[in-house]
Every structure is written in structure tokens, then in C-alpha cells.
C-alpha positions as CSV (number, residue, x, y, z in Angstrom):
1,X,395.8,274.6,175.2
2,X,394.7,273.1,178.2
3,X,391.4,275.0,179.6
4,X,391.4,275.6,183.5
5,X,389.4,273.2,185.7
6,X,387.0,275.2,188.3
7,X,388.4,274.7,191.8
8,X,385.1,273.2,193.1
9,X,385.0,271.0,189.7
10,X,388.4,269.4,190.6
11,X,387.3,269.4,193.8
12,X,384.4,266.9,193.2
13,X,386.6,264.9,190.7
14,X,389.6,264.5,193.2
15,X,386.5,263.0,195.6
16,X,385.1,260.9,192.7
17,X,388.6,259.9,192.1
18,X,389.5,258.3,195.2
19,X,386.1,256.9,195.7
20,X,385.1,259.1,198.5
21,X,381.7,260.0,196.3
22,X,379.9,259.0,193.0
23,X,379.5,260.5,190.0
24,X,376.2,261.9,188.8
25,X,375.1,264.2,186.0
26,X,375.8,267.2,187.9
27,X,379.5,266.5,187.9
28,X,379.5,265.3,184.6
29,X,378.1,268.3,183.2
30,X,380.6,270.5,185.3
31,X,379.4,273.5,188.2
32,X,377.7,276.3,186.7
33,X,380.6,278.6,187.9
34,X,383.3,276.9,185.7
35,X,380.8,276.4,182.8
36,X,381.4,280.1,181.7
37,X,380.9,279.0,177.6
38,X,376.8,279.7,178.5
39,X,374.8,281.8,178.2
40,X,372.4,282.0,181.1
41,X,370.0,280.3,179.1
42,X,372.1,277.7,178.9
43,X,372.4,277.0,182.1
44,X,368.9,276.6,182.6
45,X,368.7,273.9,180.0
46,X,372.2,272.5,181.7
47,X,369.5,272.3,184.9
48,X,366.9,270.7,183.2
49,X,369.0,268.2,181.2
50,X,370.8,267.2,184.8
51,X,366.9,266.4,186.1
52,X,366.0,264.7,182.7
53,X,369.0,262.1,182.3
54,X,368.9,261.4,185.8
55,X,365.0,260.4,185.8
56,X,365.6,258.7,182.4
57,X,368.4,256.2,183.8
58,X,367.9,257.1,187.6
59,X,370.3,258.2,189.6
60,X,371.4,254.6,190.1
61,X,372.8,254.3,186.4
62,X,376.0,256.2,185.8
63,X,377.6,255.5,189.0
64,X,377.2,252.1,187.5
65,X,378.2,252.6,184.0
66,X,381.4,254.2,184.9
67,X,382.4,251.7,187.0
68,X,383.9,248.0,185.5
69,X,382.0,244.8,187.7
70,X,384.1,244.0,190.7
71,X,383.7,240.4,188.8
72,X,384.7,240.5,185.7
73,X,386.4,244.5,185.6
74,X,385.9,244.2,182.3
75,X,385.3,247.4,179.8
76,X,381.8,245.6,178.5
77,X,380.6,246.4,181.6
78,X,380.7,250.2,181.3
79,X,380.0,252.8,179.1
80,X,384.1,253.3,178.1
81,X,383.9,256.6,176.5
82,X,382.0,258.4,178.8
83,X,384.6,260.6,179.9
84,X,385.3,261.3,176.4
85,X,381.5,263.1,176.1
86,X,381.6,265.0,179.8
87,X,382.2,268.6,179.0
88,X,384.0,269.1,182.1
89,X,386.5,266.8,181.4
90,X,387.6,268.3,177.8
91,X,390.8,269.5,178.0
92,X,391.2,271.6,174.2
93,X,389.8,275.2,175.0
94,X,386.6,275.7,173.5
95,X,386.0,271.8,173.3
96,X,383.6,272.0,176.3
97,X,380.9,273.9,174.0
98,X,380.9,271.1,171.5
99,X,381.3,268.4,174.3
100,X,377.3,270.0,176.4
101,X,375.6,270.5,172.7
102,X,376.3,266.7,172.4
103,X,374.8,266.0,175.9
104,X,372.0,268.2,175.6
105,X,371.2,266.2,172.1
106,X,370.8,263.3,174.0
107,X,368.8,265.4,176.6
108,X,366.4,266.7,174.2
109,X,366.0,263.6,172.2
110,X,364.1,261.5,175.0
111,X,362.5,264.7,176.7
112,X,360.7,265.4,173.0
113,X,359.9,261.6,173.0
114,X,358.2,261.8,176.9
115,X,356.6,265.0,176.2
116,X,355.0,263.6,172.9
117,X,354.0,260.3,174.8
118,X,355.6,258.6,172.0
119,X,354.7,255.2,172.5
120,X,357.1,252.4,173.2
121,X,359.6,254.7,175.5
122,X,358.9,253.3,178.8
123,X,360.2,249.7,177.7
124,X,363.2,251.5,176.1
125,X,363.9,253.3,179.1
126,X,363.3,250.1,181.1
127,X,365.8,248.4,179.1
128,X,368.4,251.3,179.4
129,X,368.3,250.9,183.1
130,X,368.9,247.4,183.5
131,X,371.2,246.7,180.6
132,X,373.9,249.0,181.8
133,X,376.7,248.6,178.7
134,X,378.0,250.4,176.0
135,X,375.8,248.2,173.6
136,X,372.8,248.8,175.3
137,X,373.6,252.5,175.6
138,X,374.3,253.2,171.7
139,X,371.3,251.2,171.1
140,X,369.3,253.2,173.4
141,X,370.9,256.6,171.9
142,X,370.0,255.5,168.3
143,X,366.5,254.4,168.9
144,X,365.1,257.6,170.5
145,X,367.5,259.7,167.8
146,X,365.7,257.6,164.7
147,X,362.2,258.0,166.4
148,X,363.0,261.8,166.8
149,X,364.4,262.6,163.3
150,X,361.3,260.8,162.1
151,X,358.7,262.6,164.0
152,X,360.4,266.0,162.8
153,X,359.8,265.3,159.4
154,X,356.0,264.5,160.4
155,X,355.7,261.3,160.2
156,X,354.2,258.9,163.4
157,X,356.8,257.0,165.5
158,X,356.9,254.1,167.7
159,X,359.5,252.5,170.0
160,X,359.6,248.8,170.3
161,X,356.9,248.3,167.5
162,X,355.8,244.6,167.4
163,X,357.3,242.9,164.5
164,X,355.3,240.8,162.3
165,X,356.1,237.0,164.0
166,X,355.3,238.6,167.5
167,X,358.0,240.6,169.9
168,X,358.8,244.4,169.8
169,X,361.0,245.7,167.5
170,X,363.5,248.6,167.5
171,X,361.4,251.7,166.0
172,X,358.9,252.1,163.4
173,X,358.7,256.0,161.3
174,X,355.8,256.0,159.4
175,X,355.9,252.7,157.0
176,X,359.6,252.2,157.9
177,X,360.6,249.5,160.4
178,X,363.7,249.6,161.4
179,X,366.1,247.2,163.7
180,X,369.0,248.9,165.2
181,X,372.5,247.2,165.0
182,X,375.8,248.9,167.6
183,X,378.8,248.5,166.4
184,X,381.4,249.6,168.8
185,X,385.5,248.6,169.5
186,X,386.0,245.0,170.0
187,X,386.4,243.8,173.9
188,X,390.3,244.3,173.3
189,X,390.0,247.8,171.9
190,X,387.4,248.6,174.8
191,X,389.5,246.9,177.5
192,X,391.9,248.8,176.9
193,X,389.8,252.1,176.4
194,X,388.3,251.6,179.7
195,X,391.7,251.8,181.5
196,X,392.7,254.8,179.1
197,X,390.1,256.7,180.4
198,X,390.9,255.6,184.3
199,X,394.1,257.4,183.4
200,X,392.7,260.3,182.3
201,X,390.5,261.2,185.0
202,X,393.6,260.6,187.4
203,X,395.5,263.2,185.6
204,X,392.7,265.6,185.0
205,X,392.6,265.7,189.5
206,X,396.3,267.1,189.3
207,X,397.8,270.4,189.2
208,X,396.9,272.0,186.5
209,X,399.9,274.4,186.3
210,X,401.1,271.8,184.1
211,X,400.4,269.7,181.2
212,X,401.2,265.7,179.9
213,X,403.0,264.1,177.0
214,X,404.0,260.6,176.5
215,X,402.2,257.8,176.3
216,X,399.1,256.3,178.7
217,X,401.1,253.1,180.3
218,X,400.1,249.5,179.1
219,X,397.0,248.3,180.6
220,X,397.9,247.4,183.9
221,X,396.3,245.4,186.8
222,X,394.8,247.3,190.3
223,X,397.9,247.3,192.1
224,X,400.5,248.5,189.8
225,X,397.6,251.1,188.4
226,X,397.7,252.6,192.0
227,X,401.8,252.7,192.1
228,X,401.4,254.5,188.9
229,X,398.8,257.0,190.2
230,X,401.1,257.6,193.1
231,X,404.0,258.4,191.0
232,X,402.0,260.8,188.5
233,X,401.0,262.5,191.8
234,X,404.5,263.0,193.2
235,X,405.5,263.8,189.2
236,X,403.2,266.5,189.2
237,X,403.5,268.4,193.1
238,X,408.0,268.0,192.0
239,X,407.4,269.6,188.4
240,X,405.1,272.2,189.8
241,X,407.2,273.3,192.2
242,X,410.7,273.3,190.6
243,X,409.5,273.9,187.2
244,X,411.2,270.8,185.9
245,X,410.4,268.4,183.5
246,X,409.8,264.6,185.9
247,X,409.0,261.6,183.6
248,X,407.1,258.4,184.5
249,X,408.0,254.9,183.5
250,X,405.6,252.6,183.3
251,X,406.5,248.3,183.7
252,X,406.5,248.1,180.6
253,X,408.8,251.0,179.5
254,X,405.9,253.3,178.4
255,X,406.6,257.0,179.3
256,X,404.8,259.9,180.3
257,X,406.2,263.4,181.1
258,X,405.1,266.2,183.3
259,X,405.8,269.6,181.6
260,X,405.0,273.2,183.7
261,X,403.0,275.7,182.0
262,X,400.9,275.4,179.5
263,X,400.4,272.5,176.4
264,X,401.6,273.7,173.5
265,X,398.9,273.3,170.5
266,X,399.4,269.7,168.9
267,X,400.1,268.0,172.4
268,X,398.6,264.4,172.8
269,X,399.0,261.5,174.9
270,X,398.6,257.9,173.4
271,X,398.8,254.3,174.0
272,X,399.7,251.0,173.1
273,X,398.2,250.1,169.5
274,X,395.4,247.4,169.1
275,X,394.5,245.7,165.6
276,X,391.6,244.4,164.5
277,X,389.9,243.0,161.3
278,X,386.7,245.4,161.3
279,X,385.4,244.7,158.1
280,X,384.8,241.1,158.8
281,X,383.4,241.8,162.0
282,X,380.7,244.5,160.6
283,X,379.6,241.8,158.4
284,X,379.3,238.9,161.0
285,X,377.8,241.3,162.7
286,X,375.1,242.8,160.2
287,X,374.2,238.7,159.0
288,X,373.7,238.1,162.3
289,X,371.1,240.5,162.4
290,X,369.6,239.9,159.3
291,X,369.0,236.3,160.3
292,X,367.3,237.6,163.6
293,X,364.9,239.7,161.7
294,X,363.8,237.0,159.2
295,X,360.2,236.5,161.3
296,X,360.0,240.4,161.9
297,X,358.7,241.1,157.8
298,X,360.2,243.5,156.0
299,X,362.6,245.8,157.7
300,X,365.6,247.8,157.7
301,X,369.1,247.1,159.6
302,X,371.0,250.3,160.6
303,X,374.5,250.0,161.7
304,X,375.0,252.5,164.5
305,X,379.3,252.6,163.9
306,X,380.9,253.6,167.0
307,X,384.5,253.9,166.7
308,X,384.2,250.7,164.4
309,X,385.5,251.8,160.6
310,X,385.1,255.2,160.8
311,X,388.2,255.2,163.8
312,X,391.0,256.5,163.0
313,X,394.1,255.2,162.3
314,X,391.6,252.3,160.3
315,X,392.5,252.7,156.7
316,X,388.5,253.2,156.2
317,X,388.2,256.5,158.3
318,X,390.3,258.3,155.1
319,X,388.6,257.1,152.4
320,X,386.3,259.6,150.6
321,X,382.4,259.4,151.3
322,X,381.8,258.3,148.0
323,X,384.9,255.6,148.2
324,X,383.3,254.8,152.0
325,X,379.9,254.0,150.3
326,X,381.0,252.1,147.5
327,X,383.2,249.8,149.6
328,X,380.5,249.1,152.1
329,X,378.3,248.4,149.6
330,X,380.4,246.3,148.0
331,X,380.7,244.3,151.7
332,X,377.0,244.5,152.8
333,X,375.4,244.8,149.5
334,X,375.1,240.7,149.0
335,X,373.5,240.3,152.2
336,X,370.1,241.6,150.4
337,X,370.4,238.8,148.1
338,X,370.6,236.5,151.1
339,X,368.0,237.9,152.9
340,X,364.9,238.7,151.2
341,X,363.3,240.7,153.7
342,X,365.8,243.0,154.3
343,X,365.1,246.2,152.7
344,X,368.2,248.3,152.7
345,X,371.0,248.3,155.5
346,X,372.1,251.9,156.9
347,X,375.6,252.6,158.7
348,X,376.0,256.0,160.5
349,X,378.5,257.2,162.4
350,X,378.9,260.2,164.2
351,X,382.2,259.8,166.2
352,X,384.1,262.4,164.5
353,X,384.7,266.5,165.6
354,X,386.0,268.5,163.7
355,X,386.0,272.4,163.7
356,X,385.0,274.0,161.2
357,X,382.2,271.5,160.5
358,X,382.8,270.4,156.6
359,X,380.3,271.8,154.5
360,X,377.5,269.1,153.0
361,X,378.4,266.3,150.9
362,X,376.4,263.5,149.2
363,X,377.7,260.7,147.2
364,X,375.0,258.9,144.6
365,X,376.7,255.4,144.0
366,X,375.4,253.2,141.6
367,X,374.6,250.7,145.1
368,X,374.4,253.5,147.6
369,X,373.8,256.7,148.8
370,X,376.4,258.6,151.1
371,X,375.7,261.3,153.4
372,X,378.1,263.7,155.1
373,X,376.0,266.5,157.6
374,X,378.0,268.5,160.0
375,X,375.7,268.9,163.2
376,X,376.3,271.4,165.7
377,X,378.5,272.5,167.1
378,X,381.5,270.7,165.9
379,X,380.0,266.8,165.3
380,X,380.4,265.4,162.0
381,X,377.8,262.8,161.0
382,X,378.3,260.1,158.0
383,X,375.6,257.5,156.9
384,X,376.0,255.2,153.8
385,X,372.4,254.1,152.6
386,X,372.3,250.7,150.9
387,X,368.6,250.1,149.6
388,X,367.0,247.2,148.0
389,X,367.4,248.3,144.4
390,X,363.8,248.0,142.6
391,X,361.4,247.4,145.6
392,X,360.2,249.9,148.3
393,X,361.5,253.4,147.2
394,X,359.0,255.1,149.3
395,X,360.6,253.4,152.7
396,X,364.4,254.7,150.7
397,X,363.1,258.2,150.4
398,X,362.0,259.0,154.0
399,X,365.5,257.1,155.2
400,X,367.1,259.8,152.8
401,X,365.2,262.5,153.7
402,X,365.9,261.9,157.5
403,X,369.5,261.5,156.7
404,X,369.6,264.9,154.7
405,X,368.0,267.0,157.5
406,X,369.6,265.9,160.6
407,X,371.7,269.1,161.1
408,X,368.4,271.0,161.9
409,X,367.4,268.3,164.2
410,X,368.6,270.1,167.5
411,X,367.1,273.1,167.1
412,X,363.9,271.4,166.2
413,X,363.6,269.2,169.3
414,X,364.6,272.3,171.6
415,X,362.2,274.3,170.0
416,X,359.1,271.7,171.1
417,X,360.7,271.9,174.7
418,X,360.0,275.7,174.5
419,X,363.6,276.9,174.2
420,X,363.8,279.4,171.2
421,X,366.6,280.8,169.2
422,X,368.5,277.5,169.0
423,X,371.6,275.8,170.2
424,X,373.9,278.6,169.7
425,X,371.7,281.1,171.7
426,X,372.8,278.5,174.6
427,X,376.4,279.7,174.5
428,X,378.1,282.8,175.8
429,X,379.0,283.7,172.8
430,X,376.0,283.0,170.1
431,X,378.5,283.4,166.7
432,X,380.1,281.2,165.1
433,X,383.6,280.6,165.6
434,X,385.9,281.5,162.7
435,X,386.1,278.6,159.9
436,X,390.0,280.1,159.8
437,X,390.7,278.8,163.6
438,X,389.7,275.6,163.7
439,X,390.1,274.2,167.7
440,X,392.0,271.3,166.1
441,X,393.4,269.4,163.0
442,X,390.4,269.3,160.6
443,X,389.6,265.7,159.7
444,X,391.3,264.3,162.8
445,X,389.2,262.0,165.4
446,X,387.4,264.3,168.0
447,X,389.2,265.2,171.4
448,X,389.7,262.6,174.3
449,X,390.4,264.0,177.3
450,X,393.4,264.9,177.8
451,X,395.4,263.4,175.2
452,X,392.9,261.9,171.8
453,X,393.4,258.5,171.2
């Protein structure tokens, strides 16, 4: 079911739309009158985590990394799943909620990390600002969530430690240093993601007395992407008013279709197919690194997996944990033969919602370690753990003990910013929703507005 956009919210999205204003956090986060899932509470930390991401990137920043380069307009250039995260811009009801707990994880992450004058942010905020790309964003994510999930299990964290042959480093918990590796959708998958998401904001600025199917056109070039616009506009005012069904072709024969009323549960919107070999690119990827590293002394490489393997339809995403950690053990495994100084290589992934989270699962491979963690609200988190196998079990156990305790991790880092009872004293309504109603297909990829993948 499609959830109501406020009136002022598509308001300022109509505006950002046609370029008559920029997006900031504000509008990202949604107005406090359509965010009716909080709690008052929440909406105070809504306020403060507006405030804190906008001094953390300035205000400069996501104007930017929604936008392609006028040079290039290439998706490298942007942040291409932004719209995916914006809690105002989910359209499965009750999706907003998990949508603002992952924003406000990102929030609290580097507001712990100022407040605890954890050393090393400034450069990573520094870099953040002027390497505006996905890449750059992931990494950024993943260093501040690594130094955060070590400092809540005591131990002292640095950002951009100095590695042993001179120049900083990625983050250092306690005797653990880690370099951080993103591994996100080839330029082809995120080309093509990027104009995805161009169509979805278009059709999230429409009347909302009626609902999409079909398929997102091919990716098309500026001119014939405003024709389309235009005719999803006039689609939309003739099925609203007559109450009939109006299709849109695209150039290439692609069809979407304007329904009135409401979406029935199970109604998606997709696009053209794109293939890749991501197996051999993780590992390219991953001996690149390791080869990098060989001056920093011993360290660990962790794969931060963004819609790499674990996307579905790839033939990896349904394998079982334990079946995911033997095969990437089996791929990466070699690589600690080749490189001596490696000592263990991590891939995480947290791409996937699913309602009701999945309850905790480990898988203890000969090679491996697999962990499965559902963190809230609906945000299912899986890391494979590939260790040296005789050397260094003290550095394995605090990576396994950081990986086995994540799901507490929120409500830690909001407790140090003085906001008790948790994440789910945030919401409007504080319990649970039932594990019987899940808000969509258990197992399936998390919601992109307004159609998934």
C-alpha cells in the first residue's frame, strides 16, 4: 500500500524536482507534520540529526551528491541510492520507520565519535566532503560504524591511524587495524540506478490518488527523459480524473501504467536487467587491496558489500549463511597465502530489510565464521569472517565479538547522546510490530521507492 505524501512534503519535492530549490536534510528526512510514525521524542532527535549531518558534510554536500556532474552525468558521481534511504520517499506503509532508524544510525554514529573526540574524525570528515561519491560515502559510513562498534565493547579507537610504512590508515580498535574496502554495483549497474531513482522522484511529485506498475523506461538521455516526464504527468492528471487506466511507452517499448486508487500489496515497478561477474570483481578488488596494504604491517581487509553479492536476483544473495561463508572463503581464502600480512578478510553487508527481522544465526565453517544479526528496525546485517588460521586469535575474537553484538549498537550510541529508552521509544508506537504481518516478502531485497529493484 502506498503511504500518503504530506501536502507540504510534495510540495518541496515538486520544487526540488523541477530544480526551483535544493535538497537538504530537512527534506530528506520529511516535515514533522507528515512524519506521524514518532513519537515526540523522535522528532527531537529528527532535529538534532538534520543539524548533525548537515555540519558533518555541510550544507554544500547533498545537493551535490544527488546531483550527476554536468560533465560526465555519470552515476559515480552521486550517491545512487540515496533516495532509496530518505524516509520520506518510502512508499510501503510502515517503511518510513525502518527507512529514519537507518538515518539516525548514521546520525548517531559520527555524533558519539565528535562527542568522544575520537581522534582521526576531522580528516574523515574532510575526506567525506571533498570526495563526494558513493565510494567515498560507504567508506565514510563504515569507518565511523567500525570505530563505534569498537568503542562500545571498550576498547580505544582511532580514525586514520598511521600505518606502519607511514600514511593514515582506515581505523584501528584496540590491537586491530583495519583497512576498509566498498564494494558497490559496477558503473553499469549504478548508471543505470542513478536514472532509476530520477524516475522515481518524478513519480513520487504526482497525484497520489493513484499508484504505478510496469516497468522504469530504458535509461534514456535528458531530452527524451523530459518527454517522458511530461507524459507521466499528463498520464497521471487523465487517470485521476476519469478513473482510467493510461499507460506510457517508453522508445524503447518499455511500459508503465497509471492505475487510480490504491496499490494493491505485491505491486512493483522494475527495469531493464544488468549482468555482471561479481565474484571475479570482489576478488580483483580485495588483491588489490591487499597489495596496497603490504607496507601498512599487519592488518585486516573488510569488504563493506553494497548491493555487490548479497543483491538480489545474484545467485549468491540465496545461498544459506553457512553456504555464503564457505564459498567466500573458498574465493578469498588463498589471498592469505599470498599476502602474509593480511590477517583475516571481513565482508559485511547490510543491504537487505526484511520484516520480521530473522532471528540470530551463526555459521562456524572449517575457514570461516558467518554472522547473520537483524538490527533494528527491519535491517538485516550479514558478515563472513575469514581469519588467518593459527596466528593472531586475539585480533579474530574482538572482530567476532563486534560482529555478534551489533544489534545493540543503536541503542548504545543513543544512549551516550543522552536519549534513553532506545530506538523504539522514538516511534509512535514503541511495540513491536507483529512477526505474523511482515510489511513485505520476508527474504526479499529491502524497499526502493516506489517500485524495489
Amino acid at each position: 500500500m502506498l503511504t500518503d505524501m504530506h501536502p507540504r512534503d510534495k510540495e518541496i519535492w515538486h520544487a526540488i524536482d523541477q530544480g526551483d530549490r535544493a535538497i537538504d536534510w530537512q527534506a530528506w528526512f520529511g516535515s514533522p507534520e507528515g512524519a506521524t510514525y514518532l513519537s515526540s521524542a523522535g522528532h527531537e532527535v529528527t532535529a538534532r540529526a538534520v543539524a548533525g549531518l548537515t555540519a558533518f558534510f555541510d550544507s554544500r554536500w547533498l545537493p551535490k551528491a544527488v546531483t550527476p556532474s554536468p560533465a560526465s552525468g555519470r552515476a559515480s558521481d552521486t550517491f545512487v541510492s540515496l533516495g532509496r534511504h530518505a524516509p520520506v520517499l518510502q512508499y510501503l506503509a510502515g517503511a518510513e520507520r525502518g527507512a529514519w532508524v537507518e538515518a539516525i544510525r548514521w546520525w548517531a554514529a559520527y555524533a558519539y565519535l565528535e562527542e568522544a573526540g575520537v581522534p582521526g574524525l576531522t580528516a574523515v570528515r574532510r575526506d567525506a566532503r571533498r570526495d563526494v561519491t558513493l565510494s567515498r560515502f560507504l567508506h565514510t559510513q563504515t569507518q565511523a560504524r567500525l570505530a563505534l562498534l569498537g568503542a562500545s565493547r571498550g576498547h580505544r579507537v582511532e580514525l586514520e591511524p598511521t600505518k606502519a610504512s607511514g600514511g593514515p590508515g582506515d581505523v584501528k580498535i584496540g590491537p586491530v587495524f583495519i583497512e576498509v574496502v566498498t564494494f558497490a554495483e559496477d558503473q553499469k549497474f549504478q548508471d543505470y540506478e542513478e536514472f532509476r531513482q530520477r524516475c522515481r522522484s518524478h513519480l513520487f511529485t504526482l497525484d497520489r490518488e493513484i499508484y504505478w506498475e510496469g516497468d522504469f523506461p530504458e535509461q534514456l538521455n535528458r531530452h527524451d527523459f523530459e518527454a517522458w516526464k511530461t507524459r507521466t504527468e499528463e498520464a497521471a492528471n487523465e487517470c485521476a480524473v476519469s478513473g482510467a487506466v493510461v499507460d506510457v511507452l517508453s522508445k524503447g517499448g518499455s511500459r508503465l501504467t497509471a492505475h487510480p486508487g490504491q496499490a494493491p500489496h505485491g505491486t512493483t515497478l522494475t527495469g531493464q536487467t544488468v549482468e555482471s561477474d561479481q565474484g571475479q570483481r570482489l576478488l580483483s578488488k580485495v588483491r588489490g587491496k591487499c597489495a596496497k596494504t603490504a607496507g601498512a604491517g599487519t592488518a585486516w581487509i573488510w569488504v563493506e558489500d553494497h548491493s555487490g553479492l548479497f543483491h538480489f536476483p545474484m545467485p549468491f544473495a540465496d545461498l544459506t549463511l553457512a553456504a555464503k561463508t564457505d564459498a567466500l572463503a573458498d574465493l578469498l581464502g588463498p589471498l592469505l597465502v599470498d599476502y602474509v600480512h593480511v590477517a583475516g578478510i571481513v565482508v559485511s553487508n547490510a543491504a537487505r530489510r526484511r520484516l520480521p527481522l530473522p532471528k540470530d544465526e551463526d555459521a562456524t565453517r572449517p575457514a570461516a565464521q558467518g554472522f547473520l544479526r537483524g538490527l533494528p528496525l527491519d535491517r538485516v546485517r550479514e558478515t563472513i569472517v575469514i581469519p588467518r588460521r593459527i596466528l593472531l586469535p586475539e585480533q579474530t575474537s574482538v572482530i567476532a565479538r563486534m560482529c555478534d553484538t551489533e544489534a545493540a549498537l543503536l541503542d548504545w550510541a543513543l544512549a551516550k547522546l543522552g536519549i534513553p529508552g532506545g530506538v523504539m521509544s522514538l516511534l509512535a508506537d514503541s511495540s513491536p510490530r507483529p512477526r505474523t504481518s511482515p510489511l513485505w516478502t520476508p527474504g526479499q531485497s529491502g524497499p526502493s521507492p516506489p517500485g524495489g529493484r
